[in-house]
PDB file of N, H, CA, C and O in Angstrom:
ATOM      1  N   UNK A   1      -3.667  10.365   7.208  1.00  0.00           N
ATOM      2  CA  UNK A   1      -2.404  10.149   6.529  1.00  0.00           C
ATOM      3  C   UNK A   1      -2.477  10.800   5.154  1.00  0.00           C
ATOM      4  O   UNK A   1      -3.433  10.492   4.441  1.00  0.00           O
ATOM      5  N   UNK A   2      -1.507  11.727   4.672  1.00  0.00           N
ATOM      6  H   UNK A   2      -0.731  11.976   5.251  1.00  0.00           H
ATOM      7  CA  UNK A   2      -1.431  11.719   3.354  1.00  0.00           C
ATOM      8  C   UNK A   2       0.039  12.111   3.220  1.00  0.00           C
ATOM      9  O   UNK A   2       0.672  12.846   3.978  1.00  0.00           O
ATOM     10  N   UNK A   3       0.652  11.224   1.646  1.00  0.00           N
ATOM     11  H   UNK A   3       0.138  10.627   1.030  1.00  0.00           H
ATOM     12  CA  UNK A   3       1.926  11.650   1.111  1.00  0.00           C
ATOM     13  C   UNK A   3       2.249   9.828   1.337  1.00  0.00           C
ATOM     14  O   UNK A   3       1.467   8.878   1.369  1.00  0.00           O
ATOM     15  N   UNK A   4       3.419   9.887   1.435  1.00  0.00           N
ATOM     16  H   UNK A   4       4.054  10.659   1.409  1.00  0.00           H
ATOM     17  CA  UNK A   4       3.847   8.107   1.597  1.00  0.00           C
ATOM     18  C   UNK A   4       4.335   7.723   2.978  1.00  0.00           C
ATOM     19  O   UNK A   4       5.379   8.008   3.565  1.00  0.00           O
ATOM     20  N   UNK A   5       3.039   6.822   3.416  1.00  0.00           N
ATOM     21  H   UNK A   5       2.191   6.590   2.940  1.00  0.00           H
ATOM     22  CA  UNK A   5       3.161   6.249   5.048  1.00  0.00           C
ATOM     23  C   UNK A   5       3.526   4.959   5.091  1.00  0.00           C
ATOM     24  O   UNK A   5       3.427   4.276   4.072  1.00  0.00           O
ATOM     25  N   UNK A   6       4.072   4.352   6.439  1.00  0.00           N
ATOM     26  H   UNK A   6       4.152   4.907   7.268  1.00  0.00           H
ATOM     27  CA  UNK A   6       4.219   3.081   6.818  1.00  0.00           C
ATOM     28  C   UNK A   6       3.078   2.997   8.069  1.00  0.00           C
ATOM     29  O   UNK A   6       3.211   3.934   8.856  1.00  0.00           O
ATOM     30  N   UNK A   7       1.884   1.976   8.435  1.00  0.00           N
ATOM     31  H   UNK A   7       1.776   1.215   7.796  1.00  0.00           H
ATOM     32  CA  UNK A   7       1.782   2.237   9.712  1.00  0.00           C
ATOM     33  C   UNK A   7       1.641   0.651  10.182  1.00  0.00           C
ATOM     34  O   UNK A   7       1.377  -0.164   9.298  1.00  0.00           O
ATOM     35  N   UNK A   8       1.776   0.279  11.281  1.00  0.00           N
ATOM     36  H   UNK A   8       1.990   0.941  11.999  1.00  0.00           H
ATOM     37  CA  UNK A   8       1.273  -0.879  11.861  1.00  0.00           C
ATOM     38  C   UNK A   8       0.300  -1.458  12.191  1.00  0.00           C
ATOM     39  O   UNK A   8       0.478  -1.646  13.394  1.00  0.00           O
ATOM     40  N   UNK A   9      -0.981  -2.035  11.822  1.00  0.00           N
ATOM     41  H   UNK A   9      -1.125  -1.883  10.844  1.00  0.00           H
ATOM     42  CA  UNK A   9      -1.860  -2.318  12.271  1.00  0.00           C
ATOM     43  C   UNK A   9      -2.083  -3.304  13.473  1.00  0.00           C
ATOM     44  O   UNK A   9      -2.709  -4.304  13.125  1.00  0.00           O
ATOM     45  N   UNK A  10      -1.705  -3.276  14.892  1.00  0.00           N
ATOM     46  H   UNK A  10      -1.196  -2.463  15.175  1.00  0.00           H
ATOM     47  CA  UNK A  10      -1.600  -4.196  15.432  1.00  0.00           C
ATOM     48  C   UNK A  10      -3.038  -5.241  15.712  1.00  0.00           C
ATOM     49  O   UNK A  10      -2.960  -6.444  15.962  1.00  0.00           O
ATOM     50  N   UNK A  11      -4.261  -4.490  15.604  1.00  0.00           N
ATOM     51  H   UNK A  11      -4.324  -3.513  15.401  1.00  0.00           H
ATOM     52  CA  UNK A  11      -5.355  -4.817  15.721  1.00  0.00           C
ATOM     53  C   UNK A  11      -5.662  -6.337  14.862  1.00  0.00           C
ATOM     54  O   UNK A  11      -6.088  -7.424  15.252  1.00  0.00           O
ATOM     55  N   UNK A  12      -5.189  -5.783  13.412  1.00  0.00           N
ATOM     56  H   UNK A  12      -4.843  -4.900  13.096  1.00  0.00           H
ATOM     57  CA  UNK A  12      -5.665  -7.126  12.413  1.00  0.00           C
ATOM     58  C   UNK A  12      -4.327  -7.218  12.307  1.00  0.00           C
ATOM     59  O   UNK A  12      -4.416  -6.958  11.107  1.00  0.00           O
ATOM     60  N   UNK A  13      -3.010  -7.367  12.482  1.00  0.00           N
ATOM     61  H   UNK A  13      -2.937  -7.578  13.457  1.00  0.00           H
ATOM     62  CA  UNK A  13      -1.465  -7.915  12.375  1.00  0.00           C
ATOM     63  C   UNK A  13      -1.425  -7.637  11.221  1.00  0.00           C
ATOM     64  O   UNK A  13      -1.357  -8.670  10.555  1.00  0.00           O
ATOM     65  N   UNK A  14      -1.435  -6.180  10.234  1.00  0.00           N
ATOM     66  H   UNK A  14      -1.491  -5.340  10.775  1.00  0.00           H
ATOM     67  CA  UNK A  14      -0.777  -6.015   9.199  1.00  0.00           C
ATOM     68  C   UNK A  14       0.193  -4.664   9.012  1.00  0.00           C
ATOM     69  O   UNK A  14       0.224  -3.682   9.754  1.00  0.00           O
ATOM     70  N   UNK A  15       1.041  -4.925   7.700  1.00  0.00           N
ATOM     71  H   UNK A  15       1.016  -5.723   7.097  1.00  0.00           H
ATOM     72  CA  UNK A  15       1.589  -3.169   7.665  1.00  0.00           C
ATOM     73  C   UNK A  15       1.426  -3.166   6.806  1.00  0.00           C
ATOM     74  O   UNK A  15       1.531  -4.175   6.108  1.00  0.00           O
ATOM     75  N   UNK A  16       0.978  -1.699   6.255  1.00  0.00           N
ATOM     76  H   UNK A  16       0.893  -0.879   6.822  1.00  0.00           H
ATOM     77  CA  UNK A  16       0.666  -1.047   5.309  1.00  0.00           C
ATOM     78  C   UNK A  16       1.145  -0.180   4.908  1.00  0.00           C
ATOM     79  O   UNK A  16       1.250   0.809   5.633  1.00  0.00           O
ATOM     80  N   UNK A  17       1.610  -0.161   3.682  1.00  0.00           N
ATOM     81  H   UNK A  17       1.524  -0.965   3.093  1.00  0.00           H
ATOM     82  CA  UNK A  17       2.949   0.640   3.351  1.00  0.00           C
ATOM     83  C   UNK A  17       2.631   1.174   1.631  1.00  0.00           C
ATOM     84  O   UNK A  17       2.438   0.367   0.722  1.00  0.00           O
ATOM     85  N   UNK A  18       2.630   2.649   1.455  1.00  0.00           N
ATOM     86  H   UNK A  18       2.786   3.304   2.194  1.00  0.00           H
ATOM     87  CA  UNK A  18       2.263   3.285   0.434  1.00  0.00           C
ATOM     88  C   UNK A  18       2.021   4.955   0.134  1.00  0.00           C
ATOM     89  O   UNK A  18       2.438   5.797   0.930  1.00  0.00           O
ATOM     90  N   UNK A  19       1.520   5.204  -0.727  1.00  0.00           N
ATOM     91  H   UNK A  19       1.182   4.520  -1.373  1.00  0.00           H
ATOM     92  CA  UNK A  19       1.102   7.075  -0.819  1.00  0.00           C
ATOM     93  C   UNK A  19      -0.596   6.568  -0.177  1.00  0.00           C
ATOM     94  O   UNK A  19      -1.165   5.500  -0.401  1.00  0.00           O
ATOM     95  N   UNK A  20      -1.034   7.591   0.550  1.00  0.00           N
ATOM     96  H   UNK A  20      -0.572   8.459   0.731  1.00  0.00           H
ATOM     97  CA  UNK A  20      -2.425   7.749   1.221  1.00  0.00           C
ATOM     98  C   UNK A  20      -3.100   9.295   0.753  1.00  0.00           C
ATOM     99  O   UNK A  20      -2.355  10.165   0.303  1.00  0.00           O
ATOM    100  N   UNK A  21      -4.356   9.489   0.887  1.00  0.00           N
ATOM    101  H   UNK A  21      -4.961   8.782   1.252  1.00  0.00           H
ATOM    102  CA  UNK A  21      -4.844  10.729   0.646  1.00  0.00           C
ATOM    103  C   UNK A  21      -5.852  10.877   1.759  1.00  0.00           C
ATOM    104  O   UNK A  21      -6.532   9.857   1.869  1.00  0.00           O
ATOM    105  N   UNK A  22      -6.143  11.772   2.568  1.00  0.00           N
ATOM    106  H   UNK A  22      -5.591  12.601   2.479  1.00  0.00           H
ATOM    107  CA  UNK A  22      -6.959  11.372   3.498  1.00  0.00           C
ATOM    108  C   UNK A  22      -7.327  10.328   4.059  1.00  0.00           C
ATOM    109  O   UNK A  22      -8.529  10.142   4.252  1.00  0.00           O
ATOM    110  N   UNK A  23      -6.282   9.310   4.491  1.00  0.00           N
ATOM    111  H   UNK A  23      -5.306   9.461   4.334  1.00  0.00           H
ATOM    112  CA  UNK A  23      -6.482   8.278   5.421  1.00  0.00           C
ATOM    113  C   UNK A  23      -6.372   6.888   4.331  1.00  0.00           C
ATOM    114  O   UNK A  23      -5.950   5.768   4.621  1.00  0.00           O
ATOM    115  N   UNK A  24      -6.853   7.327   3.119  1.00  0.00           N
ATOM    116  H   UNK A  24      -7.196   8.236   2.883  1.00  0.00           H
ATOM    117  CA  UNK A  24      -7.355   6.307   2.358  1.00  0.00           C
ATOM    118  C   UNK A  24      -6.012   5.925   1.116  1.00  0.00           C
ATOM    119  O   UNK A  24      -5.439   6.843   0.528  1.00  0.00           O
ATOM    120  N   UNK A  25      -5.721   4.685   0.909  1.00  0.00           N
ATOM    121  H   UNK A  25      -6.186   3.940   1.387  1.00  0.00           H
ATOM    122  CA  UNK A  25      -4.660   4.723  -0.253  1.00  0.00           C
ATOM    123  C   UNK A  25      -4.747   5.254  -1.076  1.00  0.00           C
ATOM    124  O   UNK A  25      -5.937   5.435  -1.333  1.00  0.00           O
ATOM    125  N   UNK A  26      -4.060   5.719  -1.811  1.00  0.00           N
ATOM    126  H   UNK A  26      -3.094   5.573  -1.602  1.00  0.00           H
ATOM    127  CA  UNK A  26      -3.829   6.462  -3.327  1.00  0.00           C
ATOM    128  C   UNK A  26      -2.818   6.700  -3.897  1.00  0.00           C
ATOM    129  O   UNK A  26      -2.113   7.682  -3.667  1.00  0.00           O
ATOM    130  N   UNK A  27      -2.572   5.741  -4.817  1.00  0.00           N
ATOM    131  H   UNK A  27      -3.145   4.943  -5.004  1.00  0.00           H
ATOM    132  CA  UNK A  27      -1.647   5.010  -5.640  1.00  0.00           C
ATOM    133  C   UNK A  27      -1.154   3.836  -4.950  1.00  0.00           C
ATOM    134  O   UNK A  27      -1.742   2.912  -4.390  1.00  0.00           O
ATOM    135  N   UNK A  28       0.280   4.145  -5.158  1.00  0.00           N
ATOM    136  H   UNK A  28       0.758   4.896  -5.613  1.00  0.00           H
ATOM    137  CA  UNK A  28       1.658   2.696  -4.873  1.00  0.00           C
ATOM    138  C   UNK A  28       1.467   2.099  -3.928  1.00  0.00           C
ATOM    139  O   UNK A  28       1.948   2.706  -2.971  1.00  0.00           O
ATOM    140  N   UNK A  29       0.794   0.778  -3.515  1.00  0.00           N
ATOM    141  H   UNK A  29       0.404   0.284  -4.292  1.00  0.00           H
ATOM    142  CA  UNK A  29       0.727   0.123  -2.019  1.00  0.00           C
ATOM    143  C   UNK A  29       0.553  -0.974  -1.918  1.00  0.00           C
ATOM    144  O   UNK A  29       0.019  -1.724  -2.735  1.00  0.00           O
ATOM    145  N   UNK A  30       1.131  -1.301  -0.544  1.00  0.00           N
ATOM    146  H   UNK A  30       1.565  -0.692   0.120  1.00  0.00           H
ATOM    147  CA  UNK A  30       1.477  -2.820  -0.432  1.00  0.00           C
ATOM    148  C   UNK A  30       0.824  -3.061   0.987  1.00  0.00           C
ATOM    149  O   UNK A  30       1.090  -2.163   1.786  1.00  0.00           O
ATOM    150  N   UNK A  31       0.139  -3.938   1.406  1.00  0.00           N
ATOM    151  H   UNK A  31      -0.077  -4.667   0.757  1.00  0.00           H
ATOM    152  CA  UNK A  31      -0.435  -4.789   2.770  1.00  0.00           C
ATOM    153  C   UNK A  31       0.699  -5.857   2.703  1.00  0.00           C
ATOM    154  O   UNK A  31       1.060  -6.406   1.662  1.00  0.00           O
ATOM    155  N   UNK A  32       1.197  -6.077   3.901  1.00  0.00           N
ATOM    156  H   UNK A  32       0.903  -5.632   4.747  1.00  0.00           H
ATOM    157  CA  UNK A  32       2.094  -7.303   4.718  1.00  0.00           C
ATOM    158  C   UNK A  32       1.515  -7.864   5.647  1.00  0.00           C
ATOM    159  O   UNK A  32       0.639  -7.212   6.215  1.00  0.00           O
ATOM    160  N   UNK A  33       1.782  -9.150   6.079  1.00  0.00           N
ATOM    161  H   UNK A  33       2.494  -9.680   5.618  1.00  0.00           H
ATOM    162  CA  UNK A  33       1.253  -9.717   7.180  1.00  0.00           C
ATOM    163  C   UNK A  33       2.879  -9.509   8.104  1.00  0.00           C
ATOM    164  O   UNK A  33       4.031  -9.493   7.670  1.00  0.00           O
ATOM    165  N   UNK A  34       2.266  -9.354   9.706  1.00  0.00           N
ATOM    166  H   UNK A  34       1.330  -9.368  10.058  1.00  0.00           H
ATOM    167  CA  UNK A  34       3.185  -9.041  10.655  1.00  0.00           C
ATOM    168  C   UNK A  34       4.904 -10.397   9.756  1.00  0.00           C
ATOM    169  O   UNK A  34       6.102 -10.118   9.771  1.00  0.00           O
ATOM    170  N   UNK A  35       4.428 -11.329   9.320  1.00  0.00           N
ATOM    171  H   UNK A  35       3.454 -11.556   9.308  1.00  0.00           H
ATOM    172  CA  UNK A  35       5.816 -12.225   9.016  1.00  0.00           C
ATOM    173  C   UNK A  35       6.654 -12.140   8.174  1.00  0.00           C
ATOM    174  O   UNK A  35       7.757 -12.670   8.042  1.00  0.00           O
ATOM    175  N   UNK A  36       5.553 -10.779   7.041  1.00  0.00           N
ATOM    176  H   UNK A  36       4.657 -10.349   7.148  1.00  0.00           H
ATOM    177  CA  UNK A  36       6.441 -10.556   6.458  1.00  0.00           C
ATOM    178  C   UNK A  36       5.789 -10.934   4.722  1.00  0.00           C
ATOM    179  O   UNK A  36       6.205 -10.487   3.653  1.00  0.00           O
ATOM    180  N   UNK A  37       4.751 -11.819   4.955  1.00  0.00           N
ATOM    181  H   UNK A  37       4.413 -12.182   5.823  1.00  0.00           H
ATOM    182  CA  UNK A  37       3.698 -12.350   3.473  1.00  0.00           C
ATOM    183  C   UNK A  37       3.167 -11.277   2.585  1.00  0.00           C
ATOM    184  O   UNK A  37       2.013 -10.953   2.865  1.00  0.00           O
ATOM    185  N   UNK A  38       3.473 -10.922   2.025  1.00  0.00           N
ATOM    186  H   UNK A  38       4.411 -11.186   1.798  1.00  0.00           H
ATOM    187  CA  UNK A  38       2.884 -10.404   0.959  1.00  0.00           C
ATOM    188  C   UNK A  38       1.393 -10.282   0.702  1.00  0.00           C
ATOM    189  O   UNK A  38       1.092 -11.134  -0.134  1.00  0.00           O
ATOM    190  N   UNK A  39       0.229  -9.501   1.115  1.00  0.00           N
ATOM    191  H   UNK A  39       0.473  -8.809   1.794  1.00  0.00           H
ATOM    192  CA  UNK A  39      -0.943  -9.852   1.011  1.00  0.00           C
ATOM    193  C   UNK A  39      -1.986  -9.327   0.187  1.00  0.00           C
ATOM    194  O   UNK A  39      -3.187  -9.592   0.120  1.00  0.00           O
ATOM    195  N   UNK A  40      -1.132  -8.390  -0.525  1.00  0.00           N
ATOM    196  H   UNK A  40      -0.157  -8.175  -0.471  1.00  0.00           H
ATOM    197  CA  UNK A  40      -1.424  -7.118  -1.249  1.00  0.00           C
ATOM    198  C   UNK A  40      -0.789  -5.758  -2.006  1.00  0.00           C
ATOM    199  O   UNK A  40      -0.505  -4.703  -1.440  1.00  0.00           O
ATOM    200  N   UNK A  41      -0.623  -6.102  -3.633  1.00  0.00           N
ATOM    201  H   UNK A  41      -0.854  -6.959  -4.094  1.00  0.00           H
ATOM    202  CA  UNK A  41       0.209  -5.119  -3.526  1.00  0.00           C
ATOM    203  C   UNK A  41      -0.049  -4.586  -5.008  1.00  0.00           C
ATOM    204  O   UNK A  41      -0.488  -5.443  -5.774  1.00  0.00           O
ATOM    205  N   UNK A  42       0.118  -3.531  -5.445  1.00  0.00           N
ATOM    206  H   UNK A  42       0.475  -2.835  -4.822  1.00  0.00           H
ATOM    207  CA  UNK A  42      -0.098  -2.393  -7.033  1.00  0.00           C
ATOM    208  C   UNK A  42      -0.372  -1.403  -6.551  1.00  0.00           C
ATOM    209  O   UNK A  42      -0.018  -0.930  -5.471  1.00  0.00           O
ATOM    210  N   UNK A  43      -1.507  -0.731  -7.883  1.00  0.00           N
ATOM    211  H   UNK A  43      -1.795  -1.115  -8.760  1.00  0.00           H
ATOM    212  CA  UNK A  43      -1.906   0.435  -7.315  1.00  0.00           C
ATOM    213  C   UNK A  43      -2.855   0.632  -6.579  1.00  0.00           C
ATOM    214  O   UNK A  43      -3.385  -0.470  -6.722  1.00  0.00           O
ATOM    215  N   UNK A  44      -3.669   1.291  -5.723  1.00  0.00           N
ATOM    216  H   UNK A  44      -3.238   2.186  -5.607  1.00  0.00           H
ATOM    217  CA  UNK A  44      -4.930   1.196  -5.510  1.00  0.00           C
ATOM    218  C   UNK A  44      -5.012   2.724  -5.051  1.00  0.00           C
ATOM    219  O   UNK A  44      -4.146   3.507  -4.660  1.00  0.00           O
ATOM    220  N   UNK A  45      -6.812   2.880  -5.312  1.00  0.00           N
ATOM    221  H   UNK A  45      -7.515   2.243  -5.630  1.00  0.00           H
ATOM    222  CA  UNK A  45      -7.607   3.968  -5.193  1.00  0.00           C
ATOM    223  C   UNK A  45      -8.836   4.073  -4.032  1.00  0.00           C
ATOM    224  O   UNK A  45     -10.015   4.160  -4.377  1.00  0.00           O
ATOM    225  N   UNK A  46      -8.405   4.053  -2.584  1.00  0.00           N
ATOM    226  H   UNK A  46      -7.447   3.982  -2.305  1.00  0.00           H
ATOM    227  CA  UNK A  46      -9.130   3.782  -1.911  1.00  0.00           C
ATOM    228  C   UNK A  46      -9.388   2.326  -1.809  1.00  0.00           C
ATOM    229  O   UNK A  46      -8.420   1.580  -1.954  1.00  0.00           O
ATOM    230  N   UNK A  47     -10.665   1.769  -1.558  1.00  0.00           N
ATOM    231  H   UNK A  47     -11.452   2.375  -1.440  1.00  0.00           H
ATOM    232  CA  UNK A  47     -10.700   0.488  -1.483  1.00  0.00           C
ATOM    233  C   UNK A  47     -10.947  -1.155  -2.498  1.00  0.00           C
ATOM    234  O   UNK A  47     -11.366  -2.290  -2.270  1.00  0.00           O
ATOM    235  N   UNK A  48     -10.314  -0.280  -3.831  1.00  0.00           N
ATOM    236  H   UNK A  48      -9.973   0.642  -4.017  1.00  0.00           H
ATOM    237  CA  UNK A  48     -10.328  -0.765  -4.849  1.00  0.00           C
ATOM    238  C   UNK A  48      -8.999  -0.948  -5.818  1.00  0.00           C
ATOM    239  O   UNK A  48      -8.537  -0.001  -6.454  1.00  0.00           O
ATOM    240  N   UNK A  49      -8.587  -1.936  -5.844  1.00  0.00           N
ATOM    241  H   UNK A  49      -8.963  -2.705  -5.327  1.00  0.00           H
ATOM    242  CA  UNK A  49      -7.052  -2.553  -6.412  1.00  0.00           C
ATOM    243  C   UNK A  49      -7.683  -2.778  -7.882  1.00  0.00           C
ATOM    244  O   UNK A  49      -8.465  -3.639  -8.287  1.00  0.00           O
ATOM    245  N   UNK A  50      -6.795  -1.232  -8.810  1.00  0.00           N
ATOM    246  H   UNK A  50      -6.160  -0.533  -8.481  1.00  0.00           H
ATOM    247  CA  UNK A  50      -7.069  -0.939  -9.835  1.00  0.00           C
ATOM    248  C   UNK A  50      -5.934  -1.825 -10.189  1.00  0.00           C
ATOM    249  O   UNK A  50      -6.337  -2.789 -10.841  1.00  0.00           O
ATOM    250  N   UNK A  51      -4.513  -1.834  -9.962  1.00  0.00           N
ATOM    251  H   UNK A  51      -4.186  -1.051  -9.432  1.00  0.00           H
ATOM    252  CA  UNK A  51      -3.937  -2.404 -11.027  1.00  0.00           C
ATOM    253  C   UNK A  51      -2.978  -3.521  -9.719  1.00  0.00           C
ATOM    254  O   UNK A  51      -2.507  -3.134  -8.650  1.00  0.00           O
ATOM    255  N   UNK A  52      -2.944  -4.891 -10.282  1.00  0.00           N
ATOM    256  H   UNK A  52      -3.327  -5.206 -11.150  1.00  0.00           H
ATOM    257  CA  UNK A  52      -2.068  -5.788  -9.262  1.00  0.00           C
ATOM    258  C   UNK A  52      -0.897  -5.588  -9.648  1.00  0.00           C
ATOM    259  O   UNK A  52      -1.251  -5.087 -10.715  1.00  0.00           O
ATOM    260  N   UNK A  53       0.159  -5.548  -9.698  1.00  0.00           N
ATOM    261  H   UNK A  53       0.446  -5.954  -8.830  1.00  0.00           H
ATOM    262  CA  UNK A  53       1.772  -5.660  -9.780  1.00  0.00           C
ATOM    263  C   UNK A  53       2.587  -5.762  -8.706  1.00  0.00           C
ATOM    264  O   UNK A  53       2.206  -5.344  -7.613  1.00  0.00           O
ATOM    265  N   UNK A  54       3.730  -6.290  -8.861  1.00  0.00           N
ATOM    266  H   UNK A  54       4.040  -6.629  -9.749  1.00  0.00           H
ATOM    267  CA  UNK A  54       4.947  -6.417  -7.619  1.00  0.00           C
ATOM    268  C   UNK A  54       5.315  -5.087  -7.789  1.00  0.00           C
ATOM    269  O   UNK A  54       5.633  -4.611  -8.879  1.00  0.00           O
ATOM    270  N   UNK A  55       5.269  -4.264  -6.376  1.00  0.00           N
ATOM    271  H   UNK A  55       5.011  -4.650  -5.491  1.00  0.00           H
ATOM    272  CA  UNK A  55       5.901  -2.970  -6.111  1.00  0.00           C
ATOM    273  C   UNK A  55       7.309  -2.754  -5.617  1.00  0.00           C
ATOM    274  O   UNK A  55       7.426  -2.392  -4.446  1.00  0.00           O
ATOM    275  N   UNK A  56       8.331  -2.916  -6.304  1.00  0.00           N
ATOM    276  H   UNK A  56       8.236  -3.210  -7.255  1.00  0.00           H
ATOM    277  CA  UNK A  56       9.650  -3.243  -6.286  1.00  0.00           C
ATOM    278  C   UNK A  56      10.518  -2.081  -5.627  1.00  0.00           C
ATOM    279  O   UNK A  56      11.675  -2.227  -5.231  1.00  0.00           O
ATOM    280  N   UNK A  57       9.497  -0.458  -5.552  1.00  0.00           N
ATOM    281  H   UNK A  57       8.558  -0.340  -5.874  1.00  0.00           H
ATOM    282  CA  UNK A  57      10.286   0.796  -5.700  1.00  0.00           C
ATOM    283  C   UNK A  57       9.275   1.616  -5.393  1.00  0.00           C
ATOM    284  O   UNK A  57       8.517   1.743  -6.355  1.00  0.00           O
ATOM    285  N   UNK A  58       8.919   2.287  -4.353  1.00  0.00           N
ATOM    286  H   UNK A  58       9.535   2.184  -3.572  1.00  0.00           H
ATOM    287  CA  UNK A  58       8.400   3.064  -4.327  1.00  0.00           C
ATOM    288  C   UNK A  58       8.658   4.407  -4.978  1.00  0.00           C
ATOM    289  O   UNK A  58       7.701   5.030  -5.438  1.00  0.00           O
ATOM    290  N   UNK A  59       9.656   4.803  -5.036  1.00  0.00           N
ATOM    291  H   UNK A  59      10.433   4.297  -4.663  1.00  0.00           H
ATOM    292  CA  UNK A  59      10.159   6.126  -5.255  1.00  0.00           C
ATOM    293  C   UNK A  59      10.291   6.319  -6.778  1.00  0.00           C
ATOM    294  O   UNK A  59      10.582   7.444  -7.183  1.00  0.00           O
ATOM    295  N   UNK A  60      10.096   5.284  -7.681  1.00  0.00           N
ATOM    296  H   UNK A  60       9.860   4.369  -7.351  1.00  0.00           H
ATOM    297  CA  UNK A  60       9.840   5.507  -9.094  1.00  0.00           C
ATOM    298  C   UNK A  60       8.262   5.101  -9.861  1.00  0.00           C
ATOM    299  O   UNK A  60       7.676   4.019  -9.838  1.00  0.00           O
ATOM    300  N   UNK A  61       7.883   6.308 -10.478  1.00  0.00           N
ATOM    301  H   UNK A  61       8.359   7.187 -10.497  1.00  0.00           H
ATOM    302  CA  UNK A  61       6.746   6.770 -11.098  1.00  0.00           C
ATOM    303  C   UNK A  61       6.449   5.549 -11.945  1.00  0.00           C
ATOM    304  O   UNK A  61       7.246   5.141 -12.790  1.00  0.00           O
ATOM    305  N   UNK A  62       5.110   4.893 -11.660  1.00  0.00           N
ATOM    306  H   UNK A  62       4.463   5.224 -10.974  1.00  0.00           H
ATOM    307  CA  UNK A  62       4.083   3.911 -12.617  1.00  0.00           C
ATOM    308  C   UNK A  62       2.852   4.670 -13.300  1.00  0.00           C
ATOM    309  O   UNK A  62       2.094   5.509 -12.814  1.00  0.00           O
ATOM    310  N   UNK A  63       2.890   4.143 -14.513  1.00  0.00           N
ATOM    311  H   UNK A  63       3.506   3.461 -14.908  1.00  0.00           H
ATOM    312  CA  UNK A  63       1.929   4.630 -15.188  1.00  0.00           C
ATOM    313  C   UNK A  63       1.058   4.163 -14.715  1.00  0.00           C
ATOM    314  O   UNK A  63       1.399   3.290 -13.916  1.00  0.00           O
ATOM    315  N   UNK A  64      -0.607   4.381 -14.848  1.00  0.00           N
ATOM    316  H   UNK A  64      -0.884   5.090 -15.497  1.00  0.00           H
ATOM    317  CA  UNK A  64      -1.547   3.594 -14.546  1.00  0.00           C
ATOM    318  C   UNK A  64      -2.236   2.848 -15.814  1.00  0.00           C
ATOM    319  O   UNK A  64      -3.163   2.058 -15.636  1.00  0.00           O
TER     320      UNK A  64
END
């Protein structure tokens, strides 16, 4: 994946929704549980959640 994906994880019941760079997040992203919970969401750099915030907008630029 790279650029801004949605995909389904049916395996562990989540969606994951954000910009990716080779498979891996990079920047704006959010984890959902299939109901809809909130489980995860700011910026992150691979597998490390640099900054927590509510992601309200994808399509407008956050500083880091």
């Amino acid at each position: 994946m790279d650029g801004y994906c949605r995909y389904i994880d049916c395996v562990e019941g989540e969606v994951h929704v954000g910009y990716f760079k080779d498979d891996m997040p990079q920047g704006k992203y959010a984890r959902f549980s299939l109901d809809g919970e909130v489980q995860e969401q700011g910026i992150k750099e691979e597998d490390e959640l640099v900054k927590d915030y509510e992601v309200m907008n994808f399509m407008t630029r956050v500083l880091k």
